[in-house]
C-alpha positions in Angstrom: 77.3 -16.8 -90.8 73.8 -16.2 -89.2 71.8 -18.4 -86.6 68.5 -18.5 -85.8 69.2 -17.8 -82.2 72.5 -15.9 -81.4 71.9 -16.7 -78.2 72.0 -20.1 -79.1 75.1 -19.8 -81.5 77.2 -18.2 -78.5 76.5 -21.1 -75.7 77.6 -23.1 -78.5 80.9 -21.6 -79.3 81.7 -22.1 -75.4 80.3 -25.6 -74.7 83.2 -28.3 -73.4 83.7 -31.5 -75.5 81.6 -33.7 -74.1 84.0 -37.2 -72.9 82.9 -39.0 -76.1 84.4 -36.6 -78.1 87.6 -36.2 -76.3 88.0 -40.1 -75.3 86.7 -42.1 -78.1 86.9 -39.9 -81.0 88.7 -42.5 -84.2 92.4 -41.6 -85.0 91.0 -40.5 -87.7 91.7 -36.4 -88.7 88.3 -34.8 -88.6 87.2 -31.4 -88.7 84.1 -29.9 -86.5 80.6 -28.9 -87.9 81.8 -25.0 -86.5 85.2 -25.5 -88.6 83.8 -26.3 -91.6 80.8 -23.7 -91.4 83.7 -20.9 -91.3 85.5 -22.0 -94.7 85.5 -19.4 -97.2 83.9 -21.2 -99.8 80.8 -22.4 -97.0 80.2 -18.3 -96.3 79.8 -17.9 -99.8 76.5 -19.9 -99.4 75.7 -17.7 -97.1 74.7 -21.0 -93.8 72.2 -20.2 -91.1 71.8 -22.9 -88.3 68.4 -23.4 -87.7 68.9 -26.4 -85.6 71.7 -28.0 -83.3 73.8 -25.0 -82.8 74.7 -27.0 -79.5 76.3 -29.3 -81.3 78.4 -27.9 -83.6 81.7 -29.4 -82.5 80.8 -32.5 -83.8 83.6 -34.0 -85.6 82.7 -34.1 -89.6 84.6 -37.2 -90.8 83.3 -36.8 -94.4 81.3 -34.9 -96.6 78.8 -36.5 -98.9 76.3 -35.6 -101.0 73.2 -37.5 -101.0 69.3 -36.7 -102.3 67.7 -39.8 -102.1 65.4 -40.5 -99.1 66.9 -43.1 -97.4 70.5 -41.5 -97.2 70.9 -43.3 -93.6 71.4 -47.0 -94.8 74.7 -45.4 -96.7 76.5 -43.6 -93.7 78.9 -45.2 -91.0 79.3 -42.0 -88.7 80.4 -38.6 -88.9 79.6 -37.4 -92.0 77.9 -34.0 -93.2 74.9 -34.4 -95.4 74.6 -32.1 -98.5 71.6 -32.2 -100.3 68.9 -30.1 -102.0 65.6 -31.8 -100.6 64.1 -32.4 -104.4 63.1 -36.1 -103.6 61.3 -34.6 -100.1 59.4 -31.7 -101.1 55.8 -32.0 -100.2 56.4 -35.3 -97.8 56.5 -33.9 -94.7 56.9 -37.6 -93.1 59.6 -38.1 -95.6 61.3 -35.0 -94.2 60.7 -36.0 -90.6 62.2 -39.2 -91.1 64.8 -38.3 -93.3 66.1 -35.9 -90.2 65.6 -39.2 -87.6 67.6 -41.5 -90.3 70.5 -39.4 -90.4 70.6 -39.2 -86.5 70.4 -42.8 -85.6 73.1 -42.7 -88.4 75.1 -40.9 -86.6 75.7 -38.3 -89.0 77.8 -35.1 -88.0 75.0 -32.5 -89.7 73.0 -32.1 -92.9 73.0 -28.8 -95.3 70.0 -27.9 -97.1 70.9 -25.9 -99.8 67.5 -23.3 -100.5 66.1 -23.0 -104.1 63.3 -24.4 -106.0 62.5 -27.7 -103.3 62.7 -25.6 -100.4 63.1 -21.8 -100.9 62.7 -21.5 -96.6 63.9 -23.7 -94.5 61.3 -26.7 -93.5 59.7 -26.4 -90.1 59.2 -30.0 -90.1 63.0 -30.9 -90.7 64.2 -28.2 -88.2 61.7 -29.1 -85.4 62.9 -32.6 -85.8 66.7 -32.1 -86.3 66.2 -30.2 -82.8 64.9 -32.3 -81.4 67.5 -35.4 -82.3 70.4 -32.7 -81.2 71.4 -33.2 -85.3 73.0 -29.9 -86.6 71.0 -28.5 -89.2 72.2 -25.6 -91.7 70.4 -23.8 -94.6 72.7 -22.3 -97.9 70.4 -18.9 -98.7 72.7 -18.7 -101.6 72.8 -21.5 -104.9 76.2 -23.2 -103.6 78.5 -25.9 -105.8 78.4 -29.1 -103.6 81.0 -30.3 -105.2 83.6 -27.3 -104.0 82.3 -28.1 -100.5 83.2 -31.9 -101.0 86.4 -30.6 -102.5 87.3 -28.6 -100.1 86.3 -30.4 -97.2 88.2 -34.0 -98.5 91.4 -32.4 -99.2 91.9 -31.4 -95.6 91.5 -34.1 -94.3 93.0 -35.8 -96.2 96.1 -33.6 -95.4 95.5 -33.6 -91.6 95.4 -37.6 -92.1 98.8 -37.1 -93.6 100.0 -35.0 -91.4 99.4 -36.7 -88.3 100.8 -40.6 -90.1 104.0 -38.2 -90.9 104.1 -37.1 -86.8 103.3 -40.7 -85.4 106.2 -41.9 -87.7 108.4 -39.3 -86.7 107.9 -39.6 -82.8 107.9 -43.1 -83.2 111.3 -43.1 -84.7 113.1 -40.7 -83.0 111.9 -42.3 -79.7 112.9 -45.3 -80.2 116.3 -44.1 -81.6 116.6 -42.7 -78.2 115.5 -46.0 -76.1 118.6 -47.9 -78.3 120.7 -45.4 -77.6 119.8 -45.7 -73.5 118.3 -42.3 -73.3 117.4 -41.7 -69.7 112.8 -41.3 -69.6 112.7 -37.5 -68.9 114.7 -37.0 -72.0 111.9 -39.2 -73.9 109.2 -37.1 -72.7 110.8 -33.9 -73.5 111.5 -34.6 -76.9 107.7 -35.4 -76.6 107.0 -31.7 -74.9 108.9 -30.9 -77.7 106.8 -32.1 -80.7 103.6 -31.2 -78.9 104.0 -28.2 -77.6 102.6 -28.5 -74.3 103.0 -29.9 -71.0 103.1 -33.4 -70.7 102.3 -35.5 -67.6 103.0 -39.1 -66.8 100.7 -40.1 -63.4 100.3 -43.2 -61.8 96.3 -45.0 -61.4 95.9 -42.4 -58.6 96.6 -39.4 -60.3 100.5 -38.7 -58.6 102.3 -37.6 -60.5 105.7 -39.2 -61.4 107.4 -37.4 -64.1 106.8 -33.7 -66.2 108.5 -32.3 -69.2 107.6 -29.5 -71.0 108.3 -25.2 -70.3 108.8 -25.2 -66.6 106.1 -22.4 -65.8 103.3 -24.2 -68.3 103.9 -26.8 -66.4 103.5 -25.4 -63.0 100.4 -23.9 -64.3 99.0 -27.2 -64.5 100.3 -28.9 -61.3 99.0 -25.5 -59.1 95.5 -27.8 -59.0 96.5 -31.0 -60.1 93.9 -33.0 -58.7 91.1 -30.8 -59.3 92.6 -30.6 -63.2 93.2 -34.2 -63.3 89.4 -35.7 -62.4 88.2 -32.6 -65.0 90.3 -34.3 -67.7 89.3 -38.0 -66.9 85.8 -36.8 -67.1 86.7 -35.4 -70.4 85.5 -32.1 -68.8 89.4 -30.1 -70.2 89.7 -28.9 -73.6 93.1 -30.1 -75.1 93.8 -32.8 -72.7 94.4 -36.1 -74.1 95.4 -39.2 -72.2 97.0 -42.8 -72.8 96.5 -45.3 -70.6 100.2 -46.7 -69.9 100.0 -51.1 -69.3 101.8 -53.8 -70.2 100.6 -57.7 -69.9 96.7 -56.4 -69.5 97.8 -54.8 -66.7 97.4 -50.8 -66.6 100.3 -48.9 -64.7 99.1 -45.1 -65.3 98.8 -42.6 -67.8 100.4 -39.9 -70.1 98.7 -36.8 -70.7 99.1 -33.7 -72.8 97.9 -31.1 -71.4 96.4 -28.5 -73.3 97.4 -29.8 -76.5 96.3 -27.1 -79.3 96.6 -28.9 -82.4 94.7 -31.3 -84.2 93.1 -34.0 -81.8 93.5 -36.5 -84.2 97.8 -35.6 -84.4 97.0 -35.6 -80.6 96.1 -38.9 -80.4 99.0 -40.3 -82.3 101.0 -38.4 -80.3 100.3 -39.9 -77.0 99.5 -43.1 -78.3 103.4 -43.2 -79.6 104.6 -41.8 -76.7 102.9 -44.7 -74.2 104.8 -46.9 -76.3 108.0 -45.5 -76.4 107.6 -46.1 -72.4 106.6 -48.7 -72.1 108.8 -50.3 -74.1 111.5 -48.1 -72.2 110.3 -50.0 -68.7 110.1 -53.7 -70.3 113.5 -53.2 -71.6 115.0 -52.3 -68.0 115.3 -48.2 -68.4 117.0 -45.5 -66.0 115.5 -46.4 -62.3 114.7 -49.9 -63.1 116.8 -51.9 -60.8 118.8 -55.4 -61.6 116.9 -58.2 -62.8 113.9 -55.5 -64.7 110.7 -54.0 -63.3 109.2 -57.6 -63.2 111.2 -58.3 -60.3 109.6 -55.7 -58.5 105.9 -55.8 -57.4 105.0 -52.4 -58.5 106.4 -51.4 -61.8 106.0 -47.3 -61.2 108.2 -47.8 -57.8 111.7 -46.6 -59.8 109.0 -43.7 -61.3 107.9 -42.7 -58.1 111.7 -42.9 -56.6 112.9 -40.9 -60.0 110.3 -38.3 -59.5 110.9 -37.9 -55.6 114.6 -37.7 -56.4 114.6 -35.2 -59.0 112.3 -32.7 -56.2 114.1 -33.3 -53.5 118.0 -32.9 -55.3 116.0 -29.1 -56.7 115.0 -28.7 -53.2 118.1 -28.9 -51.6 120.1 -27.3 -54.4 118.0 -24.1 -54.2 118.5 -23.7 -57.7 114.9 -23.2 -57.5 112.9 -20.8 -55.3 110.9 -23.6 -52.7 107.7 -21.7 -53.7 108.0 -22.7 -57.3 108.7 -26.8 -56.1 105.3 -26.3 -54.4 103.4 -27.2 -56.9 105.6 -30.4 -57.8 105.4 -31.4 -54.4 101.5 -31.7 -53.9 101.3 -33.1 -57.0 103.6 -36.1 -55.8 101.6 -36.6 -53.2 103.4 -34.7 -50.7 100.8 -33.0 -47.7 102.1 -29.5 -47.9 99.0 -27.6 -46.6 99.5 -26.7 -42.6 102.6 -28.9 -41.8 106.1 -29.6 -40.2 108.5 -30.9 -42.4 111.5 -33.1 -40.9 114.6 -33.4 -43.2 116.5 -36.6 -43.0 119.4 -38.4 -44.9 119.9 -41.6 -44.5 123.3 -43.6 -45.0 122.5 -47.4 -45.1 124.2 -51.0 -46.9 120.7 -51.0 -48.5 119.8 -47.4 -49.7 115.9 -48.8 -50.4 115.2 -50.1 -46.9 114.4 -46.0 -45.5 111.4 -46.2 -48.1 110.1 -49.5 -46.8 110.3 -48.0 -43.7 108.6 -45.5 -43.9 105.3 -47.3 -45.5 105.7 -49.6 -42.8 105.3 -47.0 -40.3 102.9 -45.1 -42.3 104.9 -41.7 -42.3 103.8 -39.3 -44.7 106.9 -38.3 -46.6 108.7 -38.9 -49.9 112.4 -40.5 -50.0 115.0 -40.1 -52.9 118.2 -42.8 -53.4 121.0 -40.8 -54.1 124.1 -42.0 -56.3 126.6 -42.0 -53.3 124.5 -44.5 -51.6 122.7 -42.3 -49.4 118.8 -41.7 -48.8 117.2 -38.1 -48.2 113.7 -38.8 -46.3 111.7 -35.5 -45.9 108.6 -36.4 -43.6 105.4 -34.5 -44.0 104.0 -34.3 -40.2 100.6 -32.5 -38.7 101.6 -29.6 -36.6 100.2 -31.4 -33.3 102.2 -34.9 -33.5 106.4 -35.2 -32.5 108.5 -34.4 -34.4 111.4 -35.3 -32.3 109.6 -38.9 -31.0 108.5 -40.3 -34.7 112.0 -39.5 -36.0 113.8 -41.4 -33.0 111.0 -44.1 -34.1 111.7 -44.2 -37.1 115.8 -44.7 -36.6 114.9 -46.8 -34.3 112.7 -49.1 -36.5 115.6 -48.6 -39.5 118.5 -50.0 -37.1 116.4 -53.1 -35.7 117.0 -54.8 -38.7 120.6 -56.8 -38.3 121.7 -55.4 -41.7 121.1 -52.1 -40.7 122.4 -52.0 -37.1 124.8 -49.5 -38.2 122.7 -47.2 -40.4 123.3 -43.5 -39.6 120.0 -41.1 -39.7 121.0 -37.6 -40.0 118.2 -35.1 -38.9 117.6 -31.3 -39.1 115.7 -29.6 -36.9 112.0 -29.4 -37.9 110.6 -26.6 -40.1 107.3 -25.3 -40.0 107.8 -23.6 -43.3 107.9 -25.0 -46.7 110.6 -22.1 -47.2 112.8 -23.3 -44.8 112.7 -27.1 -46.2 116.2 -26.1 -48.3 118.3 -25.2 -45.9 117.3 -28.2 -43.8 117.6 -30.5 -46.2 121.4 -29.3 -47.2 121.9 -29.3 -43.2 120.5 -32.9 -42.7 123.0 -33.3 -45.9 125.9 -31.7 -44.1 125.7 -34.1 -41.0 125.5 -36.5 -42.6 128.7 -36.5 -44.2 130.1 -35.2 -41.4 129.8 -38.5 -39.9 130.8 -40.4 -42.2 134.5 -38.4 -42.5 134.6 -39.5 -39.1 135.6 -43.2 -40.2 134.4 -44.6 -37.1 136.4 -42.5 -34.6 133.2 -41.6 -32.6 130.0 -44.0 -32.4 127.1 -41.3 -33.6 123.7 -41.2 -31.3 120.8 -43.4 -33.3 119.5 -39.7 -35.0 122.6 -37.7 -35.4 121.9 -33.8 -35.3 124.0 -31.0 -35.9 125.5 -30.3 -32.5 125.8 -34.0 -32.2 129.2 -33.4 -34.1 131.0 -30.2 -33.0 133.8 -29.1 -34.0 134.0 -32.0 -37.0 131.1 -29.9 -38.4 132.6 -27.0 -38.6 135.6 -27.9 -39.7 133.5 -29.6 -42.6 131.9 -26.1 -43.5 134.9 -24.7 -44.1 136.6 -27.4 -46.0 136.9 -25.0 -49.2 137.9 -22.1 -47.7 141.3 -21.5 -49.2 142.8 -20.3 -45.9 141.4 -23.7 -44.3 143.1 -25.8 -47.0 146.9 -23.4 -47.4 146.3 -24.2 -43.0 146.0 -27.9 -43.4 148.7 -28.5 -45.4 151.0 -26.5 -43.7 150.1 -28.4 -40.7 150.8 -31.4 -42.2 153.1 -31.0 -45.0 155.7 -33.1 -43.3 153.4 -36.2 -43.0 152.0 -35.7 -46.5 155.2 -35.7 -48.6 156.9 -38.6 -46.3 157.4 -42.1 -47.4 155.7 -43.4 -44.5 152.1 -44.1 -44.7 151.1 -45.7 -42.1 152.2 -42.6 -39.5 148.9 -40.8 -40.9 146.2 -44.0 -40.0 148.1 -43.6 -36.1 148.0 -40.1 -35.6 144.0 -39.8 -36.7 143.9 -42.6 -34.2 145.6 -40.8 -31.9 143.9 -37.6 -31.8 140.7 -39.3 -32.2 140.9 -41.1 -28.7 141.8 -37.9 -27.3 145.8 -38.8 -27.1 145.0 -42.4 -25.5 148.5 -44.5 -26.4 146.9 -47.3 -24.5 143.9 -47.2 -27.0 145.7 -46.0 -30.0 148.3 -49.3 -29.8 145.5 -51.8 -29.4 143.4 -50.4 -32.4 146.5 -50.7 -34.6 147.8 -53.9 -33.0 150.8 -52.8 -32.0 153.1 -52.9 -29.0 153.5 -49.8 -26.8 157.3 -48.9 -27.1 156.6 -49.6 -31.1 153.8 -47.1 -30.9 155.9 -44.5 -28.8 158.6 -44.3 -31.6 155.9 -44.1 -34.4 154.6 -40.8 -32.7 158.5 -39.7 -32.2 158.3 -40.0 -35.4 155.0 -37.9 -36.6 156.2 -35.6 -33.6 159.8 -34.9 -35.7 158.3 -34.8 -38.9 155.5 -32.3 -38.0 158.2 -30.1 -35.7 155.5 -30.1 -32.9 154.6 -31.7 -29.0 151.7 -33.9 -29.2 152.0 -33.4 -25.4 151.2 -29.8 -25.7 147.5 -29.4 -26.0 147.2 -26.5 -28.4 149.6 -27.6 -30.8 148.0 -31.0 -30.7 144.5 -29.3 -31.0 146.4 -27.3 -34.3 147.3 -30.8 -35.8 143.4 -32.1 -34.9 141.8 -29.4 -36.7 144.5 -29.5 -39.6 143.9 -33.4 -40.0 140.0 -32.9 -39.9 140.2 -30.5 -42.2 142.7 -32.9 -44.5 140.1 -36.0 -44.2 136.8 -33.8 -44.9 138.9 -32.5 -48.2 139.6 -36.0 -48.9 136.3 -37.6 -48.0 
């Protein structure tokens, strides 16, 4: 194919879809002016563009063929214009007007096939197809219309088929997965799946709150989310095509593929079947929507925003993957990473939502995931210059005022000042934690419980699976473990626990002291050691810690 101005032809080959293309294109199929230029049967005709080679990426909804002057009353939009120019020879106002007809049309292009009409092309029809932006090309060779028309109809009329084969496919295999309680992500992978790229479900702000799709594509896109996300909403990104996500007339976020390469029209249909599948997946009370459905809630993408944080923070603190590669994921959620201190909590509370309230309340940068076992892990995002130490303690502090929480525990790590080292605090915080909690109340933990806060408990927990730790621990015990008597375990924890206080040990358990005295002769015989004698009682200690956090 030749142009009048190669210079011309190349800007066009690399201009952007402008927004109205990309946003408000029909569902339609269609296939671009440039598309249908490069069909073997057009380059027979040898085409020149010798006007509106800026605009070549036009979508051509139709092709018709057309000679009489007032074409323009017969089109709706989008179609390419074939005709000979018999009726307009020697009129040059007819040919002027018959270029400005097809534009307020809204015609995709016109072809002027040369011969006996117009053997060159018409300077008055190119000036003014120029000058409406209206792509304009010129057959230097006698060409069948009708092949073009042919041609041209039967794909799309097979892209229309295929993408009404695609919408009913997705449409059925996600709502097959919605009745069988698939959790989302697996909804928007089978998505991923059918289009072949990333996809990306943001809320109104452009956070994102879930991903599917190859994991490096889709850390490709979140390396500059926000400066990728404003491109696409000003229809600036080739391949991107959103859905707006609402339900009641109210809008809740988006879906987008990203860089979707195949037909925009299959696109469409794509995401348009996907934002139903979830929405109807949130109306009908999906994974992370809590008792009583999202309506009970007053911002339906909370269980989103609580499913993505979860799902970063469980990969942060398994180390499964590299914290560099979570980067990404993380600023795209919202997260400040840039020139920060990061404080890793966890969080064990009656009411595992209260830490996220909070830490709105306060206005703590940070994201917080509820965990299964009831437990919260809060990682705050804090500028290097404010206290680490002091908004923690506040923030405990804030947590425990509340009457059902007077007992929360907040588990800290130390601060890190590296994104690299968020892992390790995270699994510490984790570690603590738990810790405490083996304790079963035997020591009252500080309001923000830190590692040394508990000793020798933690270490014992560290080494919980260490076969030599476990073969120790029964041994120590065996003669408690396999006896009849249950209740002599419940008084020697007690016991040990109060640091060998009888006084203390027969109140907690309600008991007299000469009963108590025979129930330690007892644990004593059974166990072949002297309480009295502090190393074998420190043996037992460690043996019985070791027991519970193997338990616990």
């Amino acid at each position: 194919m030749t142009s009048t101005s190669d210079t011309s032809h190349s800007q066009a080959s690399r201009a952007p879809q402008t927004s109205e293309t990309l946003e408000q294109q029909p569902w339609e199929p269609a296939l671009s002016v440039r598309q249908v230029l490069t069909l073997e049967r057009v380059l027979a005709g040898q085409p020149e563009v010798v006007a509106g080679a800026h605009r070549l990426d036009r979508p051509v909804r139709w092709v018709h063929v057309a000679e009489a002057a007032d074409v323009g009353v017969m089109l709706s939009g989008g179609e390419m214009v074939l005709t000979t120019g018999v009726l307009l020879a020697g009129d040059e106002d007819k040919q002027g007007e018959y270029v400005r007809s097809l534009h307020r049309a809204e015609a995709a292009a016109v072809v002027l096939g040369l011969g006996r009409a117009f053997p060159t092309p018409p300077d008055v029809m190119r000036r003014a197809a120029e000058r409406c932006g209206l792509p304009m090309v010129v057959l230097h060779r006698p060409f069948p219309f009708a092949e073009l028309t042919e041609e041209v109809q039967s794909r799309l009329l097979r892209r229309k088929f295929a993408a009404v084969s695609l919408s009913e496919a997705v449409r059925t295999e996600l709502t097959g997965l919605i009745t069988a309680g698939a959790p989302v992500q697996r909804l928007l992978d089978e998505v991923a799946r059918h289009g072949g790229c990333p996809v990306v479900v943001t809320n109104l702000a452009h956070r994102v709150l879930a991903t599917a799709g190859e994991r490096p594509a889709v850390d490709d896109v979140l390396r500059d989310w926000e400066r990728i996300a404003r491109q696409a909403g000003a229809g600036a990104a080739d391949g991107w095509i959103r859905a707006e996500l609402s339900c009641r007339g109210q809008r809740w976020g988006r879906l987008v593929l990203c860089g979707y390469r195949g037909d925009r029209a299959a696109g469409r249909l794509l995401a348009d079947r996907a934002a139903e599948a979830l929405v109807l997946h949130r109306m009908l009370g999906g994974d992370g929507t809590p008792a009583g459905g999202s309506a009970s809630r007053g911002n339906s993408w909370d269980a989103w925003e609580a499913q993505s944080a979860r799902s970063l923070l469980t990969d942060l603190a398994s180390g499964a993957v590299p914290a560099r590669q979570l980067l990404p994921r993380a600023r795209a959620a919202g997260l400040p990473v840039n020139r920060r201190v990061f404080v890793p909590l966890v969080v064990r509370d009656r009411e595992p939502a209260r830490p996220a309230r909070v830490l709105r309340l306060l206005g703590l940068p940070g994201i917080v995931a509820e965990l299964a076992d009831g437990t919260s892990t809060v990682l705050l995002s804090l500028a290097p210059d404010q206290d680490a130490r002091a908004l923690t303690a506040h923030f405990a502090a804030r947590l425990r005022s509340e009457p059902e929480s007077a007992h929360a525990v907040v588990a800290a790590a130390d601060a890190r000042a590296a994104w690299d080292d968020v892992p390790a605090g995270l699994r510490e915080a984790r570690h603590v934690a738990e810790a405490v909690a083996d304790s079963a109340g035997a020591f009252d933990p500080p309001p923000v419980v830190r590692l040394r806060d508990i000793h020798l408990r933690g270490l014992v927990r560290l080494l919980r699976d260490d076969p030599h730790v476990q073969s120790f621990a029964e041994r120590e015990l065996d003669g408690l473990l396999r006896g009849p008597d249950e209740d002599l375990l419940p008084v020697l924890r007690t016991y040990l626990a109060t640091g060998r206080n009888k006084s203390r040990t027969a109140r907690l358990h309600h008991v007299s002291r000469p009963a108590l005295y025979r129930r330690l002769e007892a644990i004593q015989g059974r166990l072949g050691v002297d309480l009295d004698d502090f190393e074998q009682a420190a043996s037992v200690h460690i043996a019985l810690l070791a027991h519970d956090a193997q338990q616990g």
